[in-house]
NUGU-996512 format. One record per residue (C-alpha): residue in one letter; x, y, z. Coordinates in steps of 0.5 Angstrom, whole numbers, padded with zeros to 4 digits, always signed. Layout:
residues N
AXYZ ...
END
This chain:
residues 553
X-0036+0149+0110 X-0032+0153+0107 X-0029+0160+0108 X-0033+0166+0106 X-0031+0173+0104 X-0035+0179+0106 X-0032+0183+0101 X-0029+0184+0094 X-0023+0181+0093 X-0017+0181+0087 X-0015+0177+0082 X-0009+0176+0078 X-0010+0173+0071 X-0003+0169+0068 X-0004+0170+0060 X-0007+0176+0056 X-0009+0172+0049 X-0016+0172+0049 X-0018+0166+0054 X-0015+0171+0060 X-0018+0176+0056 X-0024+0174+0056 X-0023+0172+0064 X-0021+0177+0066 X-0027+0182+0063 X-0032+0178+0065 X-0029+0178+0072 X-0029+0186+0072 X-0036+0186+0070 X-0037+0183+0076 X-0033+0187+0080 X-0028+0184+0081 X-0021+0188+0080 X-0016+0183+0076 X-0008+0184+0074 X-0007+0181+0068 X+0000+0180+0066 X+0004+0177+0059 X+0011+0175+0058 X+0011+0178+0052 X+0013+0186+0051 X+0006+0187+0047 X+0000+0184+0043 X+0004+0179+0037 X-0001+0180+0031 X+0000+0173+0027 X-0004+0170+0023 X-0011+0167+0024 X-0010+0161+0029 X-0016+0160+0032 X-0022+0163+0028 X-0029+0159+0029 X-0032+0162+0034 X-0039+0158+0036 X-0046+0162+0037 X-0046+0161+0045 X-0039+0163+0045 X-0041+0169+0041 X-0046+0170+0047 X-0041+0171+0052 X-0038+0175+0049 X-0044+0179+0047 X-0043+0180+0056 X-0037+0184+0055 X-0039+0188+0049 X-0035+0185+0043 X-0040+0179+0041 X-0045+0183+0036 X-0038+0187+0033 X-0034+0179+0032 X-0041+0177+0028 X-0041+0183+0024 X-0034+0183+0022 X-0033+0177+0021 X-0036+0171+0016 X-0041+0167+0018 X-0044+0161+0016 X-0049+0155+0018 X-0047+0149+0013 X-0041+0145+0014 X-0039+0141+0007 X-0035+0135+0007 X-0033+0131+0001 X-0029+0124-0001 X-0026+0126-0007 X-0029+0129-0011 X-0037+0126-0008 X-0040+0130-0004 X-0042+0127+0002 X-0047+0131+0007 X-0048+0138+0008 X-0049+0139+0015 X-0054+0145+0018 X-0055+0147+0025 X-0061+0147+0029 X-0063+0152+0034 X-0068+0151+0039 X-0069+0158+0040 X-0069+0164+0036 X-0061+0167+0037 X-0059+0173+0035 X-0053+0170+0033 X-0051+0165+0027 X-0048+0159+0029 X-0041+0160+0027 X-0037+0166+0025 X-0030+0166+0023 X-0025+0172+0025 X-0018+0172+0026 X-0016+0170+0033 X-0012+0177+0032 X-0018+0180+0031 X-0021+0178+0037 X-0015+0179+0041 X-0015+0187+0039 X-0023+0187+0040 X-0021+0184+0048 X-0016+0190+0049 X-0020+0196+0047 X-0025+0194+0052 X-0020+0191+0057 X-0017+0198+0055 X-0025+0202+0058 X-0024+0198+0063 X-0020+0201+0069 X-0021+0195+0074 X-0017+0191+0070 X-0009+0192+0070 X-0005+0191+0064 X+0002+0188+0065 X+0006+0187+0059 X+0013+0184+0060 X+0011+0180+0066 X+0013+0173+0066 X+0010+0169+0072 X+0016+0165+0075 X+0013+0162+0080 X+0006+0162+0083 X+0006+0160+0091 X+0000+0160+0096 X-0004+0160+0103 X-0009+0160+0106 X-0010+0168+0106 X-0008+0168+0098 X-0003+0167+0091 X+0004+0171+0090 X+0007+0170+0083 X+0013+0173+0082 X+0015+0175+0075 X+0021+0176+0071 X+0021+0183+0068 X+0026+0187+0065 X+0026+0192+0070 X+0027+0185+0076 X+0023+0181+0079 X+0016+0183+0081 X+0012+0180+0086 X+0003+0180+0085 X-0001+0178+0091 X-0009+0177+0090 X-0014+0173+0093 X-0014+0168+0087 X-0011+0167+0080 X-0013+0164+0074 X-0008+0162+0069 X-0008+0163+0062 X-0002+0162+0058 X-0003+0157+0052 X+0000+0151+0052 X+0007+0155+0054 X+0004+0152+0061 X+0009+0147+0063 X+0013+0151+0068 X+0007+0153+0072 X+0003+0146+0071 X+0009+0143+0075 X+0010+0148+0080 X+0003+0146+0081 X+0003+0139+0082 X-0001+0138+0076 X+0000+0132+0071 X-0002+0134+0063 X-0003+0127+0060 X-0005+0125+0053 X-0002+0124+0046 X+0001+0127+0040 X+0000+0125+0033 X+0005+0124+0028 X+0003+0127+0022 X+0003+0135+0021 X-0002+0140+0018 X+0000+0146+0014 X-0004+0152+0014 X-0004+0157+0010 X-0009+0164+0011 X-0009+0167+0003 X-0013+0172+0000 X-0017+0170-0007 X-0023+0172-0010 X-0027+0164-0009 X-0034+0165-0012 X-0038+0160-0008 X-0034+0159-0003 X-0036+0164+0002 X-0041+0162+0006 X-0039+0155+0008 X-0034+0151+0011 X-0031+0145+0007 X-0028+0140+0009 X-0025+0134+0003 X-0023+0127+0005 X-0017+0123+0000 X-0018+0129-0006 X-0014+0129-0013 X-0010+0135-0010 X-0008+0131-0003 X-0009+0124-0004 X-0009+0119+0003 X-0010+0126+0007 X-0015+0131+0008 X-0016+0139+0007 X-0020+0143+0010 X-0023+0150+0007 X-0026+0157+0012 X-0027+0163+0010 X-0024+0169+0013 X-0026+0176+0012 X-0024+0181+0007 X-0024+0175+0002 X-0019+0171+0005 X-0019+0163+0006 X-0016+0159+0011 X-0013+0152+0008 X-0012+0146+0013 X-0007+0140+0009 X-0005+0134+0012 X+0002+0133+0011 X+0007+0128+0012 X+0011+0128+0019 X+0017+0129+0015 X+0014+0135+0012 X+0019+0141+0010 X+0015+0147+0008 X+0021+0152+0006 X+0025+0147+0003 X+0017+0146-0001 X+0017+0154-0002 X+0024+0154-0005 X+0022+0148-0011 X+0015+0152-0012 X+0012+0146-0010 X+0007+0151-0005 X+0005+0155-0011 X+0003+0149-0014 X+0000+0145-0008 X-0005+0152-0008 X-0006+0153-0015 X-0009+0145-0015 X-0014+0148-0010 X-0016+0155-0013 X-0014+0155-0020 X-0010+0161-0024 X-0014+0165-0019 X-0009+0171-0016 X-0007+0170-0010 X-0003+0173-0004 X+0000+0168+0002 X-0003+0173+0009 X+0001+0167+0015 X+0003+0161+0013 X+0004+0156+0020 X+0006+0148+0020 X+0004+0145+0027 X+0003+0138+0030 X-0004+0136+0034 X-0003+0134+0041 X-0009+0132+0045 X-0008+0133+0053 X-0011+0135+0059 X-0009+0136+0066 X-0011+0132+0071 X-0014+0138+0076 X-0017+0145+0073 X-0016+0147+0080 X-0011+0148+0086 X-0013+0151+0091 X-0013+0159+0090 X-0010+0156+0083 X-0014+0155+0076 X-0012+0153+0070 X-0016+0154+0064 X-0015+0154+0056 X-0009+0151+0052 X-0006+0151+0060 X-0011+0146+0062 X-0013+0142+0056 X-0010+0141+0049 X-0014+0139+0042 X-0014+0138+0035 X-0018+0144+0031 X-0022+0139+0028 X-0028+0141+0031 X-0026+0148+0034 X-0026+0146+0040 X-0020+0150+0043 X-0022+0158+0044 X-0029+0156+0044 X-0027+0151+0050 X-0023+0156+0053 X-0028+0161+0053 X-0033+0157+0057 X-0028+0156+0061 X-0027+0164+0063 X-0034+0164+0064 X-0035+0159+0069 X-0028+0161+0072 X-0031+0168+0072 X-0038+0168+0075 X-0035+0162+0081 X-0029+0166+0083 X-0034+0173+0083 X-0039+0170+0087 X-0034+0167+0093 X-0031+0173+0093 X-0037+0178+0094 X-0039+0174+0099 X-0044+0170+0096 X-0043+0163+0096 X-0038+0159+0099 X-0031+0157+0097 X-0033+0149+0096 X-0037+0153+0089 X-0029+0153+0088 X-0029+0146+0086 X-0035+0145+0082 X-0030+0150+0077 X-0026+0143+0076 X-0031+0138+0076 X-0035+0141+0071 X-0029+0144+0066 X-0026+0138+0067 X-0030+0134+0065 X-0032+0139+0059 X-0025+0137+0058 X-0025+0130+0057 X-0031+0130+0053 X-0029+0134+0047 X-0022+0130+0048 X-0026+0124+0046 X-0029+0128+0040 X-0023+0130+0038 X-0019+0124+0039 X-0024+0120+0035 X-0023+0126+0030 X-0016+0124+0029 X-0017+0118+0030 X-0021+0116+0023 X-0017+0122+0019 X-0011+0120+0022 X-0011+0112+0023 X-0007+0109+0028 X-0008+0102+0026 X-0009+0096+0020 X-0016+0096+0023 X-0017+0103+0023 X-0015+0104+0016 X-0020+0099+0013 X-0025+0102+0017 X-0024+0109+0014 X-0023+0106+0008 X-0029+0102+0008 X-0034+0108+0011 X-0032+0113+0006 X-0033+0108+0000 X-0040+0106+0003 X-0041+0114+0004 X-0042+0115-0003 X-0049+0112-0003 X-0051+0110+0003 X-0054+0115+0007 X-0052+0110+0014 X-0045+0109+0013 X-0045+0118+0012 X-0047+0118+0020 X-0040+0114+0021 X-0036+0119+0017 X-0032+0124+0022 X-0030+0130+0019 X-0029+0133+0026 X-0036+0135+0030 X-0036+0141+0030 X-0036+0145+0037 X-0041+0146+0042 X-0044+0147+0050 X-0042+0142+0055 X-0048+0139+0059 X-0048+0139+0066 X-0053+0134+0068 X-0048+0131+0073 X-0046+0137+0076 X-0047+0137+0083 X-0051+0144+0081 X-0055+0141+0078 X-0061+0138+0080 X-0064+0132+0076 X-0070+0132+0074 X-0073+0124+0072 X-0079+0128+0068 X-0073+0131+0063 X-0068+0125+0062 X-0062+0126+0059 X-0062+0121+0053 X-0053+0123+0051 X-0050+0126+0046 X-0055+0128+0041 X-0054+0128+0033 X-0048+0132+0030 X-0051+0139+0028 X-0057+0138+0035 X-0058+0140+0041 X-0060+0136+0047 X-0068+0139+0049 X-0068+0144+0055 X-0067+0139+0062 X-0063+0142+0068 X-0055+0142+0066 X-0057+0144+0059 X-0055+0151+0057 X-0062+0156+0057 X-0065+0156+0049 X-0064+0163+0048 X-0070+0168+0045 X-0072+0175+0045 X-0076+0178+0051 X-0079+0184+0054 X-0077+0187+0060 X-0079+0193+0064 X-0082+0195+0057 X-0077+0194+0053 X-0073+0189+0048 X-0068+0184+0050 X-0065+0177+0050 X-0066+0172+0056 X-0059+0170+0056 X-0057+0178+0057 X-0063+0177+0063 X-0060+0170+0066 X-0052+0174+0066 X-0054+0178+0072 X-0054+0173+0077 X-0059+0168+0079 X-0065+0166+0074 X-0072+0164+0077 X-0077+0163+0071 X-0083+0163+0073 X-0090+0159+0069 X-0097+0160+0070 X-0099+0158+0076 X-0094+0159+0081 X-0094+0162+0088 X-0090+0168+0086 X-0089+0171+0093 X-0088+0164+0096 X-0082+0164+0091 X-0079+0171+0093 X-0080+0170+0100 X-0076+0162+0100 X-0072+0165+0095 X-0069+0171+0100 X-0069+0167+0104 X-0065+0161+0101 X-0059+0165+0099 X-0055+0172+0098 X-0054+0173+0091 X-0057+0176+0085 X-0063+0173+0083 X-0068+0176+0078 X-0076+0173+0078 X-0079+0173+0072 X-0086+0171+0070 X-0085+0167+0062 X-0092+0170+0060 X-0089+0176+0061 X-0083+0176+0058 X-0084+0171+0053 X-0086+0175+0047 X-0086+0171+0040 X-0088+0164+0045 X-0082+0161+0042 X-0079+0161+0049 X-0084+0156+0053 X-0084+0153+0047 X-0077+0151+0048 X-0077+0150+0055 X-0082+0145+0055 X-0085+0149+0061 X-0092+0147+0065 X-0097+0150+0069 X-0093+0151+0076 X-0086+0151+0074 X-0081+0154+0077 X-0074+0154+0072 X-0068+0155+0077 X-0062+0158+0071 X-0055+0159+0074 X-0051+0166+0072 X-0047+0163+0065 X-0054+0161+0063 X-0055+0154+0065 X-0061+0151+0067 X-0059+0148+0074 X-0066+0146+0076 X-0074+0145+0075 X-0078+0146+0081 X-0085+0145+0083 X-0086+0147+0090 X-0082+0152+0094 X-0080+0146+0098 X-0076+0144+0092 X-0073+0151+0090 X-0069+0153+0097 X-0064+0147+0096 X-0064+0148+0089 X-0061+0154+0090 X-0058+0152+0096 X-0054+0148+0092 X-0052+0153+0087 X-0049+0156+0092 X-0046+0152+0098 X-0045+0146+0094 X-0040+0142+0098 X-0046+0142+0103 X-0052+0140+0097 X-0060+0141+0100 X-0059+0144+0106 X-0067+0147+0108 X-0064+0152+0114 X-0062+0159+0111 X-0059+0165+0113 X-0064+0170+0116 X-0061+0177+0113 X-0059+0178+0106 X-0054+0181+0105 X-0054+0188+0104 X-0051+0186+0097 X-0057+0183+0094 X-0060+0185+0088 X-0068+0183+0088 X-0071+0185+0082 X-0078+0183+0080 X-0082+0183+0073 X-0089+0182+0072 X-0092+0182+0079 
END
């Protein structure tokens, strides 16, 4: 068994853009005190860059105080276009298998965000603000982490209990300290963005994606539109491609006017980049974990990057705040690489198949793309084949080893662009409005406080209390789905039969379904002290911690 904390302890995040934001907001409301330090001298507000924010992350944002503003401001939409010349191919919608209070995606500039993070962090007196800190060095014991860092006024060294680092892809000092490697690719070709300001009716509210259009011929366009009628605008371009040589010709102006017409316009950031497709080959060293851009790098084609990051944060956080509150063992440490890693290596593979059919790498490759969008035009199979980039979404966690699998509730693989899997352990809790105490909620706000157990008909609810005391030290919340279910939508959803107990973990995953008390202590155990699994002996005094709050008695 691993070593266990009997009291709060700190954290110290490397990285002030919106992963470490995030990590480190959620850590606070956790009560976990967090330095956040930045080699920057202050915020570097530039141009949109990661603007697609999915709906569950919107959720977890939703956590810490910012989700509901990043919707309102921001634009949201519910279906992706995606043309080969001038055919349009399909459109996809998204489904929801609850009722969210959020759309599936909102587009925001990444500055908006970050500026939305730092007057909460600012509200926050439990987290530390260092600017001008750059980590030179992280070394680690058994006992805890010390960064050193470089500032104008000389080097400073942080000491903690444990350290997330979020630096972006400017990671590699660090990742080599660490011993970790950061395989993967690079592609050839370059993308041109430019964030413009126009009046495209029309064009608000969708997300357009164009295959070997007239104005980019054998390359592709992507069009999102941003808040304050603005629109970003993704070329594929040439290796060699020159954007101030292409400002000086005129030939942008040109390039812009082919898209939008004699429209009037205004360039707000203009950026050229390359895409990379990396991931490290550890998440976690020890006290040491890597998250975001730092850990795994892919092509935007999909939004995978922030969304990824952010789930990254959230899985981090509550890990980091349950070994530290003395609630879990450390092995649940581990379960942050094995879980985020393999996030990492799914959406690698989605991104890369992504390129690899916008950019391909091979004669075969070619005539395959060709072949598929010539056949797209009228063939609605051949339209399933054509990869526009599928767009970001939860990881499943059905291999976890929090997870318990249930045989009734089989996973049947990546489901249908646009889809989610049915609700199973490992798969994110569908989200819907509930009551609580006499009031309105939602379930994903009731799951964010710790351990969920819902509770179907037919259920020995005090043998439930009783096993789940018992079992572990954490926050748990019992509640009955007839009571908080208040539109049916939720069981529904779920799926939930007579005498069912849903075992949900504190992001929001379903972690098991259990029809006896005998199934739900190693279920929880599991969750907990995952290093041991299903273990039926259990502490014989909770901590004095715990919170137990019951509804429906």
């Amino acid at each position: 068994m691993g070593r266990r904390h009997t009291r709060g302890g700190t954290v110290t995040v490397v990285g002030n853009g919106p992963v470490g934001q995030t990590t480190a907001l959620l850590l606070a409301r956790w009560g976990i005190p967090v330095t956040l330090l930045d080699a920057r001298p202050e915020r570097d507000p530039i141009g949109s860059k990661a603007i697609c924010q999915q709906r569950d992350v919107l959720e977890v944002w939703d956590a810490i105080g910012v989700g509901r503003q990043l919707a309102d401001e921001g634009v949201t939409w519910g279906c992706a276009r995606t043309f080969h010349r001038d055919h349009e191919l399909f459109a996809q919608t998204f489904v929801d298998r609850g009722i969210s209070s959020f759309p599936p995606f909102v587009n925001i500039s990444q500055a908006r965000t970050e500026e939305l993070l730092d007057e909460r962090i600012a509200a926050t007196p439990s987290i530390d603000v260092r600017w001008g800190h750059e980590a030179t060095s992280v070394d680690q014991d058994d006992t805890g982490v010390t960064i050193t860092c470089r500032t104008d006024a000389g080097d400073r060294v942080i000491d903690s209990d444990y350290a997330v680092v979020a630096v972006g892809s400017r990671g590699s000092a660090i990742r080599q300290q660490l011993g970790v490697t950061f395989d993967g690719r690079s592609f050839d070709d370059k993308f041109l963005i430019c964030d413009i300001a126009a009046d495209i009716p029309g064009w608000a509210d969708e997300r357009r994606f164009y295959f070997d259009p007239e104005w980019n011929p054998g390359r592709q366009v992507l069009i999102h539109p941003c808040p304050d009628s603005t629109f970003r605008i993704d070329w594929q371009v040439p290796g060699d491609y020159d954007l101030e040589a292409e400002e000086r010709s005129g030939a942008l102006d040109e390039r812009i006017r082919k898209i939008i017409g004699d429209t009037d316009y205004r360039i707000v950031w203009k950026s050229v980049y390359r895409f990379h497709s990396r991931v490290a080959n550890r998440m976690r060293v020890d006290r040491v974990l890597l998250a975001g851009d730092a850990a795994h790098i892919v092509s935007p084609f999909g939004a995978r990057g922030l969304n990824s990051g952010v789930a990254d944060a959230e899985n981090a956080a509550w890990k980091l705040a349950f070994v530290l509150r003395g609630w879990a063992d450390e092995s649940l440490l581990e379960t942050y690489h094995t879980e985020r890693h393999a996030a990492a290596a799914e959406n690698i593979a989605v991104t890369t198949a992504t390129m690899d059919f916008l950019v391909p790498q091979s004669d075969e490759q070619h005539r395959h793309r060709r072949d598929v969008l010539t056949a797209a035009v009228t063939d609605p199979q051949a339209r399933a084949l054509v990869d526009s980039g599928r767009l970001a979404e939860p990881f499943w966690y059905v291999e976890s080893p929090l997870t318990t699998d249930d045989p009734g509730r089989p996973f049947t693989g990546r489901p249908a662009r646009g889809s989610t899997p049915a609700a199973a352990p490992g798969i994110l809790l569908p989200d819907a409005p509930v009551t609580l105490h006499g009031g309105g909620t939602r379930l994903r706000a009731i799951a964010r406080h710790g351990i969920l157990l819902l509770v179907a008909d037919g259920v020995d609810v005090d043998a439930i209390r009783g096993a789940a005391l018992g079992a572990v030290h954490t926050p748990i919340r019992l509640v009955r789905l007839s009571e908080i279910d208040i539109t049916g939508v939720l069981t529904a959803a779920l799926g939930a039969k007579p005498g069912e107990v849903w075992v949900v973990r504190p992001d929001a995953y379903i972690a098991a379904v259990v029809d006896t008390v005998d199934g739900l202590v190693p279920a929880l155990r599991r969750i907990t002290e995952p290093a041991i699994g299903a273990i039926t002996s259990a502490p014989s005094v909770p901590d004095p911690d715990l919170v137990f709050a019951t509804a429906g008695r």
